[in-house]
C-alpha positions as CSV (number, residue, x, y, z in Angstrom):
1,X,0.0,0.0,0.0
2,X,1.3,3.8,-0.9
3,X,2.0,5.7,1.7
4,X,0.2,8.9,2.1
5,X,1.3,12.4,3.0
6,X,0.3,11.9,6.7
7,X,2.6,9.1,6.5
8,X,5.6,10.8,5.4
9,X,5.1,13.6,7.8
10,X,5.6,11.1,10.4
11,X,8.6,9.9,9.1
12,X,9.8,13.1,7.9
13,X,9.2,14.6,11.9
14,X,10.2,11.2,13.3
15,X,13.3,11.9,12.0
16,X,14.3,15.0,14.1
17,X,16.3,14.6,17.5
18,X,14.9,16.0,20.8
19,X,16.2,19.4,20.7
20,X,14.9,19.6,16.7
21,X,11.9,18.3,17.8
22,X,11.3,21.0,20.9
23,X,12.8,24.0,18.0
24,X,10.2,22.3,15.1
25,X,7.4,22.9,18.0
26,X,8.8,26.2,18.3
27,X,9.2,27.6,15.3
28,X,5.7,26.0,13.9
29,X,3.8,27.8,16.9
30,X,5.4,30.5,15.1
31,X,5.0,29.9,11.9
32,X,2.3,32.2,10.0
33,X,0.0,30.1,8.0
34,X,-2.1,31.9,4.5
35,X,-5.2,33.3,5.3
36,X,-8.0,31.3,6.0
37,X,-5.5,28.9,8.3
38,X,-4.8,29.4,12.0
39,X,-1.7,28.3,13.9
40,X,-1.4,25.4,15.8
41,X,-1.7,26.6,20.0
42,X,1.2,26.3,21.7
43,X,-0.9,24.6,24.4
44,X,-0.9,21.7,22.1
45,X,1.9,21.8,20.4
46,X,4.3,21.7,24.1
47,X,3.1,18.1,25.1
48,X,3.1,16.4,21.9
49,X,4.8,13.8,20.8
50,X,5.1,12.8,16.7
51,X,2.6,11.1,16.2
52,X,0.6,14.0,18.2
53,X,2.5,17.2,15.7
54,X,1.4,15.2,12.8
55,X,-2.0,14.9,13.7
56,X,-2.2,18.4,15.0
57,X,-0.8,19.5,11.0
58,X,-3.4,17.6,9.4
59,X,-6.2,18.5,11.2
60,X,-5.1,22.4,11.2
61,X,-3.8,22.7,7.6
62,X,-4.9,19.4,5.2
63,X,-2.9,17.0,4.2
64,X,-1.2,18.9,1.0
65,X,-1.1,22.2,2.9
66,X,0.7,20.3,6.2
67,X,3.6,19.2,3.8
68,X,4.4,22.6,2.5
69,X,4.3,24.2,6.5
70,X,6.4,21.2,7.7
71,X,8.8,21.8,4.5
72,X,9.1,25.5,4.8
73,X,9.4,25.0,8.7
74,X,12.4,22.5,8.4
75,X,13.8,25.0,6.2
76,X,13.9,27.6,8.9
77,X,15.6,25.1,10.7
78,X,18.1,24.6,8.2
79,X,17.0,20.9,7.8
80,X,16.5,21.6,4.3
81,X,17.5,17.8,3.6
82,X,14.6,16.8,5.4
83,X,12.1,19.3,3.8
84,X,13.6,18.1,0.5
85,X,13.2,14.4,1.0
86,X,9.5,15.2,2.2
87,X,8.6,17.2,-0.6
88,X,10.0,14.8,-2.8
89,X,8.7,12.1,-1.1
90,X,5.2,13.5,-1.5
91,X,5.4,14.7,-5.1
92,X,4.7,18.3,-3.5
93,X,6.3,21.4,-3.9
94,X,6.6,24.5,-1.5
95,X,3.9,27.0,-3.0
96,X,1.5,24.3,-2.9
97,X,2.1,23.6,-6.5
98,X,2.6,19.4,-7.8
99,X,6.2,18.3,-8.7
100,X,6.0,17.0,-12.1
101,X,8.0,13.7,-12.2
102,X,10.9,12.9,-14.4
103,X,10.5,10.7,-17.1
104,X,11.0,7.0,-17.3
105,X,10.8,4.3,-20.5
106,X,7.2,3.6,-19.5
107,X,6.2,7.4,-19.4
108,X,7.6,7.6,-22.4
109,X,6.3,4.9,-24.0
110,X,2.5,6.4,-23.5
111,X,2.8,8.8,-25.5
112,X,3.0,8.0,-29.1
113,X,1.8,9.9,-32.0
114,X,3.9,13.1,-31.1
115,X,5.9,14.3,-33.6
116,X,9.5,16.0,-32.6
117,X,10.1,19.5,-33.2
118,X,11.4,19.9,-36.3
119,X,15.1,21.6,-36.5
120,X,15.5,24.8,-37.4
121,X,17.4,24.3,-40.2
122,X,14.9,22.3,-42.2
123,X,12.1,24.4,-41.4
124,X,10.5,25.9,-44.4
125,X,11.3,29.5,-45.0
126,X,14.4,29.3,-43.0
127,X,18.0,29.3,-43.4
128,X,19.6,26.2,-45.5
129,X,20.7,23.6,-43.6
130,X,24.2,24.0,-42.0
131,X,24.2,28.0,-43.3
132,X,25.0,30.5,-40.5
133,X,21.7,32.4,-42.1
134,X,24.7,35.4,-43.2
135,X,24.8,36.9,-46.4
136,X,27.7,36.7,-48.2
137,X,29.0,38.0,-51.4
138,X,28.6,34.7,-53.0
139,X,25.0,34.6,-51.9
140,X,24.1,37.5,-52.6
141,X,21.2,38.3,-55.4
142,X,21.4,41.5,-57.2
143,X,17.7,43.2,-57.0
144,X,18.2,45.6,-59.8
């Protein structure tokens, strides 16, 4: 079974020792969410344990929207391996936006039918093939 998002903010914040764990709490009591989102209450956010933050995230921000605060937060923290294993990890990008995947053989293979762009040099109305496109004596036409 895939894992979710939920699931690698778990193992994203599991990841942190206890004094990155007490400055993540920290700095995501802190951290000022887009309109429309409130931050999490330090009340809850002193006690809680991994499992607790991740739960907290989710329920306060989404799923999608939880990455990208836990990413940009670990980035304040200079953990910025961390925030980019989860937003790799999660196909996610900060700014909310999807990653778009590199290629492999079987992507590849879907799409048929797709011609190449054509170069530039055999493209009609443009330069001969191989010809810088300058005019020189020898090409030149007289117009009189």
């Amino acid at each position: 079974m895939a894992k979710t998002p939920r699931d690698h903010l778990f193992d994203t914040i599991r990841e942190l020792g206890e004094l990155d764990l007490k400055m993540f709490k920290d700095k995501l009591n802190n951290f000022q969410p887009r309109p429309g989102y409130n931050r999490i209450k330090w009340g809850e956010l002193e006690i809680a344990d991994v499992v607790e933050i991740t739960r907290l995230l989710v329920s306060y921000y989404k799923e999608d929207y939880a990455v990208e605060v836990a990413g940009k937060v670990l980035e304040d923290m200079d953990k910025k391996n961390l925030a980019h294993n989860l937003f790799q990890a999660t196909g996610k990008a900060p700014g909310g936006t999807q990653q778009t995947p590199e290629p492999t053989s079987s992507t590849r293979t879907r799409v048929t039918g797709v011609a190449a762009p054509m170069p530039r040099e055999y493209r009609p109305g443009s330069a001969r093939a191989g010809h810088s496109g300058r005019v020189t004596r020898r090409d030149e036409i007289d117009l009189r």
